[in-house]
LOMAR-821430 format. One record per residue: y, z, x of N, C-alpha, C in turn. Coordinates in steps of 0.1 Angstrom, whole numbers, plus 2048, in hexadecimal, padded with zeros to 3 digits. Example, Ala and Ser with C-alpha at 12.3 -4.5 7.8 and 13.67 -1.06 7.14 Angstrom:
<atoms>
7C784E8847D384E87B7DF84E884
7EA8478807F584788980084F881
</atoms>
This chain:
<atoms>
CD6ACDA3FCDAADAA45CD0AE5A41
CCEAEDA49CBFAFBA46CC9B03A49
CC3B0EA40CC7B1BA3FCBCB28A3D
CC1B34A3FCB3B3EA3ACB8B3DA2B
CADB44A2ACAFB48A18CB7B54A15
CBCB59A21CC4B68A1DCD4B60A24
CD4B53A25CE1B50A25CEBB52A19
CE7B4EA11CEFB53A05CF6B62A04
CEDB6FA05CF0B79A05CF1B80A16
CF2B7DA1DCF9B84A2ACFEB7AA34
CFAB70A2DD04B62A36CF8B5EA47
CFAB5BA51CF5B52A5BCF8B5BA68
CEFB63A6ACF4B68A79CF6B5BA86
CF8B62A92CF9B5BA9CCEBB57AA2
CE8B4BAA1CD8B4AAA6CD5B42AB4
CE4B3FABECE4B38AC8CF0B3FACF
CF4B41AD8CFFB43AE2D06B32AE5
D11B33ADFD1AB27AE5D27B30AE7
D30B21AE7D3DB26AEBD48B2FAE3
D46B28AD3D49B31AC8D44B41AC6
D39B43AC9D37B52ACFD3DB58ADA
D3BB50AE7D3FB53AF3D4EB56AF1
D59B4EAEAD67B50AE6D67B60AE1
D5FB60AD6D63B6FAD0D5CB7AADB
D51B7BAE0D52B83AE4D5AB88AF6
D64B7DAF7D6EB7DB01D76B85AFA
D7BB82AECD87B88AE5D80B96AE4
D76B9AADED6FBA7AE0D6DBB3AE9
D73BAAAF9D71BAFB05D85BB0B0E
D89BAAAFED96BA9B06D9FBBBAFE
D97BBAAF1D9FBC3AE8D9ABCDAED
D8FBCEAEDD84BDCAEED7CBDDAFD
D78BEBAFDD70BF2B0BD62BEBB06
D5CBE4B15D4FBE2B11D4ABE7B1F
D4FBE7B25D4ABEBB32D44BF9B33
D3ABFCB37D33C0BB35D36C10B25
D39C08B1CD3FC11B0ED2DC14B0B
D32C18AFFD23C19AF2D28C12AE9
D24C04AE4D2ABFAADED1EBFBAD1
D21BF6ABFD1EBF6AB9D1EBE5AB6
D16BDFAB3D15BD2AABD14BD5A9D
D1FBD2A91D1DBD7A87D16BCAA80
D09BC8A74D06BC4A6FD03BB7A7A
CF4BBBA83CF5BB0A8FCEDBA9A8E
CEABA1A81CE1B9AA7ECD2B9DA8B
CD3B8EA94CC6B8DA9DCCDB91AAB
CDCB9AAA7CDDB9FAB6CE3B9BAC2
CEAB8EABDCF1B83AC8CFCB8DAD2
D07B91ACAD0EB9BAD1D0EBA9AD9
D04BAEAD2CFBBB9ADACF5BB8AE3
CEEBA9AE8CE5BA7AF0CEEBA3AF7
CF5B9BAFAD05B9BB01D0AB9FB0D
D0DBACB01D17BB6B07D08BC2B0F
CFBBC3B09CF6BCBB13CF2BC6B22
CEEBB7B20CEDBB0B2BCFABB0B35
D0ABAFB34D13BABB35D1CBB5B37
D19BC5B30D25BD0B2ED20BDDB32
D16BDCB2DD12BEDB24D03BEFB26
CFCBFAB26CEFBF7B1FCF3C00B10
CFCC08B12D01C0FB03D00C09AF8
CF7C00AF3CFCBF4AE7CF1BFBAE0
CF2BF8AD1CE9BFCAC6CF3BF3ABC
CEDBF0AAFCECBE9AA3CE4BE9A99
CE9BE5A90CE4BE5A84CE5BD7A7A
CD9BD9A70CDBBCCA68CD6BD6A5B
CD5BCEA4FCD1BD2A45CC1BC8A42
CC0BBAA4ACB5BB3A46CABBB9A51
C9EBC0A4DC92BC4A58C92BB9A62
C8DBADA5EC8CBA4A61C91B9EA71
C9FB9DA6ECACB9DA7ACA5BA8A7C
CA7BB4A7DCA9BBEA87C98BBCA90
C92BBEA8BC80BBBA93C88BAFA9A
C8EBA4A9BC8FB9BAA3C97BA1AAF
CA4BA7AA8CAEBADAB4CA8BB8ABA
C9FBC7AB6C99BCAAC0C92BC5ACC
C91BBAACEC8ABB5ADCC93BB5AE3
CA3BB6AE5CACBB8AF1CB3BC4AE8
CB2BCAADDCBBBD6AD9CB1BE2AD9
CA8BE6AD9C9CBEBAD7CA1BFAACC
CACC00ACCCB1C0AAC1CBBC02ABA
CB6BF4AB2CBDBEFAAACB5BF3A9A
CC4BF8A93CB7BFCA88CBABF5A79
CB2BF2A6DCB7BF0A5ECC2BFDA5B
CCFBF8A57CD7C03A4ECDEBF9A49
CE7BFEA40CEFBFAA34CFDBFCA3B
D09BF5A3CD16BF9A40D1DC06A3C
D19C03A2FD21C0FA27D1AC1CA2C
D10C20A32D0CC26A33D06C2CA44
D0CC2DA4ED0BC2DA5ED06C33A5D
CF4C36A66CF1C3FA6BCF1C45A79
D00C45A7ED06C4CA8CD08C56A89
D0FC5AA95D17C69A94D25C65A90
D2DC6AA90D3AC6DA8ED40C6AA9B
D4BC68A9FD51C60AABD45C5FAB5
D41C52AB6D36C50ABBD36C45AC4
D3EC37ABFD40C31AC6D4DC29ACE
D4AC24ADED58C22ADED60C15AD9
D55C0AAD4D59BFBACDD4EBFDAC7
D55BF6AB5D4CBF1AAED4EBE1AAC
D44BD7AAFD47BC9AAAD42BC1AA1
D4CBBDA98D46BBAA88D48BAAA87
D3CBA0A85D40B97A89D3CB8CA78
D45B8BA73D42B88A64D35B8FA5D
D37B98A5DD32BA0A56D36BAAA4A
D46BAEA4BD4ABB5A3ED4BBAEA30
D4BB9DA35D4DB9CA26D3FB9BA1A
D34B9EA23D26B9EA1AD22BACA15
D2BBB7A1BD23BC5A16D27BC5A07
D23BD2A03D22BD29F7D32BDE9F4
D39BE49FFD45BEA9FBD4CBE8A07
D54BE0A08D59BDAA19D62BEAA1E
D6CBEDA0FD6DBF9A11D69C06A19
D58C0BA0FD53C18A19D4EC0FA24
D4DC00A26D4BBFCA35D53C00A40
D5FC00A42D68C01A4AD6AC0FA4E
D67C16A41D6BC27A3DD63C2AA4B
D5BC25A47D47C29A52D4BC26A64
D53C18A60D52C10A6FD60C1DA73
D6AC21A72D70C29A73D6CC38A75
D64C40A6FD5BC46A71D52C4AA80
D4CC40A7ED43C40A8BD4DC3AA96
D5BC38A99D60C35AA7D63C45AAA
D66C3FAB8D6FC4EABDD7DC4DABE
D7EC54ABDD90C53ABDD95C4DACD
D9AC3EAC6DA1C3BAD4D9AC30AD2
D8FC2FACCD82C1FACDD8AC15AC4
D85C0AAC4D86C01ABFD7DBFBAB7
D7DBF3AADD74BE9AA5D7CBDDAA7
D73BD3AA8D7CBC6AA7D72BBCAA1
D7BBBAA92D77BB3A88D75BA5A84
D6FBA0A84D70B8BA7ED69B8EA75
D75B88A6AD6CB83A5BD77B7BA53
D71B74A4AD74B62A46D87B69A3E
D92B5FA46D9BB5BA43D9DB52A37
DA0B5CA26DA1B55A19DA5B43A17
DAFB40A29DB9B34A22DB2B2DA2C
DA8B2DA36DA0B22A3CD99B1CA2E
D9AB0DA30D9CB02A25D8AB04A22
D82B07A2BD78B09A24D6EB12A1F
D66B19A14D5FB22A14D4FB21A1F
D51B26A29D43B22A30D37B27A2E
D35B31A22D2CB35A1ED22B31A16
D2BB25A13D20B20A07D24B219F6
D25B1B9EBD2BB209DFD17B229D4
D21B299CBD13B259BBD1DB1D9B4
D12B159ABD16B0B9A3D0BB0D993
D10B0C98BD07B10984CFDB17983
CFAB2698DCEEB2B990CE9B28999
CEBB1E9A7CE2B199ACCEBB1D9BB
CE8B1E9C4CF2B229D0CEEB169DD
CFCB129DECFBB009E6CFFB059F2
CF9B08A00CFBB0DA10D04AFEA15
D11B02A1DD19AFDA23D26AFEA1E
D30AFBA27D3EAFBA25D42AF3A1B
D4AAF9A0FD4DAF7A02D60AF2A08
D67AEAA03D75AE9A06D78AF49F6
D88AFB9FDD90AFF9F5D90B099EB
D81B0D9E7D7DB159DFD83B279E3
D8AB269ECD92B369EDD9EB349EA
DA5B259E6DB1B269E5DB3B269D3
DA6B2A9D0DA8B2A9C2DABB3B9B7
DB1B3E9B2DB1B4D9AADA5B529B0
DA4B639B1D98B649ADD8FB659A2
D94B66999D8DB6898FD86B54990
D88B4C995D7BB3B992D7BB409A4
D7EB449B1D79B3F9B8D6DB4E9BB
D6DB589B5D64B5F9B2D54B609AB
D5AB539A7D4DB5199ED41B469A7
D47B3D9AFD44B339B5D40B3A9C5
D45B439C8D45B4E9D7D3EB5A9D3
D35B5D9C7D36B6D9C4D2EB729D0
D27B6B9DAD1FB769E5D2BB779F1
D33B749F1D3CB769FED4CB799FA
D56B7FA02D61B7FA05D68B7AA0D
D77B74A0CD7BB70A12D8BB76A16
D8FB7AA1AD9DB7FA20DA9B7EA21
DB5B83A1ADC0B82A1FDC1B8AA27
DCFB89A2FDD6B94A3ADD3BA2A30
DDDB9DA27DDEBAEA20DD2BB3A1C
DCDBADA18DC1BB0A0EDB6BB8A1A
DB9BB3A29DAFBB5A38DB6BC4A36
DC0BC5A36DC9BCDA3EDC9BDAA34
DC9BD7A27DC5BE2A1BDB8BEAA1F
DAEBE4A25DA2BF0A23DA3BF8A2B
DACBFCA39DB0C01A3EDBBC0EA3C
DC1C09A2DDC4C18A25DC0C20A26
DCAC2DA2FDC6C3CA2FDBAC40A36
DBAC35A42DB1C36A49DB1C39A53
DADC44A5DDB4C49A6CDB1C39A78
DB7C33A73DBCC26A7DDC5C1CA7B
DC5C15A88DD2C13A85DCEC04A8C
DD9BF9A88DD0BE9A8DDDDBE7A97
DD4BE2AA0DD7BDDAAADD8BD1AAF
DD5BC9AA9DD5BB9AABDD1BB4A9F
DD5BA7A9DDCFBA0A8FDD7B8FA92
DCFB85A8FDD5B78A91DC6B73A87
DC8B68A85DBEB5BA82DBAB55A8E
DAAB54A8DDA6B4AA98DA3B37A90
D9FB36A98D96B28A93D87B26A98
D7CB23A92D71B1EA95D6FB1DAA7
D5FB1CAA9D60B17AB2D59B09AB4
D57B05AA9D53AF5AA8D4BAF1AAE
D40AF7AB4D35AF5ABDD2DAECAB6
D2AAE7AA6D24ADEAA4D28AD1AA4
D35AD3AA1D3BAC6AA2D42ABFAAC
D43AC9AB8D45AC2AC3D39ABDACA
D29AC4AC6D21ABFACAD1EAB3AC3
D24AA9ABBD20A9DAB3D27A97AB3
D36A9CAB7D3EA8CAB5D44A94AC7
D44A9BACED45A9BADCD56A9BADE
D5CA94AEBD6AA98AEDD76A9CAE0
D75A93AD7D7CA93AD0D7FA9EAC6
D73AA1AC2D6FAB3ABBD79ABAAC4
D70ABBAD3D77AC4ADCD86AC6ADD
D8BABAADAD9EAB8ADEDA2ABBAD1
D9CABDAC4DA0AC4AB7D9EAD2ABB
D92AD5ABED8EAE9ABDD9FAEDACA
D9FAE5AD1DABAE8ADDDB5AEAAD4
DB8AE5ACDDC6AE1ACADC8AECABB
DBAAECAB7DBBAF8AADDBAB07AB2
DB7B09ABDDBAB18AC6DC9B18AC5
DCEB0DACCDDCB0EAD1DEAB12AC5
DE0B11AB9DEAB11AAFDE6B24AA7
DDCB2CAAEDDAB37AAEDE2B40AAF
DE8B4BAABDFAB52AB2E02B4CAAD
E03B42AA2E0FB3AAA1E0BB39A91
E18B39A89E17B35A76E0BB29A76
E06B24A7FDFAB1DA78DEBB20A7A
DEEB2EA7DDE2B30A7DDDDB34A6E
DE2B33A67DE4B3BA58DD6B35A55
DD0B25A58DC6B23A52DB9B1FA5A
DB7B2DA63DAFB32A6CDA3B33A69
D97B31A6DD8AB37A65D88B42A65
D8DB4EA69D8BB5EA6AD94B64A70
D9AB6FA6BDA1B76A6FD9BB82A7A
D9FB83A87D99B8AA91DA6B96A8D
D9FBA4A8EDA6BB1A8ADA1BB7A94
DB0BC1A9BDA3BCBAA3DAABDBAA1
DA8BE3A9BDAABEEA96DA5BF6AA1
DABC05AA4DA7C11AABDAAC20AA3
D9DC27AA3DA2C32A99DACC3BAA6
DB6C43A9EDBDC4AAA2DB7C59AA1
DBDC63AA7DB8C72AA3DBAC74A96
</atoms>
């Protein structure tokens, strides 16, 4: 399995359109205004969702990443896509009418002033709608360190441990409870509006082992909305600031 070398520290953007993207950004278009909005891609790696929704919604779309890199790629369909830091937006103040954050809070460096920011820059009445990794999905997909050395791929179980050992084995990423999602939102002018567990969209492994993948990813949607989604791979949130 390949990875970049900045997998470790900001994780794997989206580098193909399948159905697993296509899914969320349905849920993105179900919660939130994309139609004529000014839509934000927060932390949009090479741009998958921006490019999306400008082709598909909007031409309103802009984004941001923190790696130069990504972003020189996503300007070829984002062209005011720029380097910033989360913690730190440089918009205006009610500015947008959706922001979409697609595993990206758990790599900044204060998930906290992240949200503060993503709240910030909506307008009152907007939405953000959030995906990032569910603590009790059985695997860490980010990859663990082992003695110093950091091993890329899905680790089993390593979030169901304290944090103080599964902290040490995870230190570049976060992973999520309900409450713990629901905390950084403290004293915040918004208010959530939706929240469930999804599941994957298994696009690799239904491309390798074919029907049978397919009649698992089915049957793990279906158990979405219901007590078993508890061990979901990400929790989809969608918050709207209030006046």
């Amino acid at each position: 399995m390949t990875h970049s070398d900045l997998a470790a520290l900001r994780g794997e953007p989206s580098y193909v359109w399948r159905a697993g993207q296509e899914r969320r950004l349905q849920m993105v278009a179900h919660w939130a205004k994309l139609e004529n909005a000014r839509v934000l891609e927060h932390g949009m790696g090479i741009g998958m969702y921006a490019s999306q929704c400008r082709r598909r919604y909007t031409p309103h779309v802009e984004g941001f990443d923190i790696e130069l890199e990504r972003i020189i790629e996503a300007q070829i369909e984002i062209p005011h896509a720029i380097v910033a830091a989360a913690e730190n937006l440089p918009y205006p103040t009610n500015y947008f009418d959706t922001i979409i954050s697609n595993e990206v809070i758990e790599h900044v460096l204060d998930d906290r002033a992240t949200v503060k920011e993503m709240v910030r820059v909506l307008k009152p009445g907007g939405r953000m709608v959030i995906f990032l990794p569910n603590r009790w999905y059985p695997f860490e997909t980010h990859g663990h360190y082992w003695k110093g050395q950091y091993h890329f791929g899905n680790t089993p179980l390593i979030n169901y441990l304290p944090n103080r050992w599964r902290n040490k084995l995870a230190p570049h990423v976060r992973a999520y409870t309900k409450r713990a999602l629901f905390q950084l939102f403290n004293d915040l002018s918004a208010r959530v509006v939706h929240h469930r567990r999804i599941y994957g969209g298994y696009d690799n492994l239904i491309a390798r082992f074919g029907k049978p993948a397919q009649i698992m990813r089915n049957l793990l949607y279906k158990m979405e909305g219901t007590p078993l989604d508890t061990w979901g791979l990400s929790h989809l949130l969608v918050v709207e600031k209030v006046e």
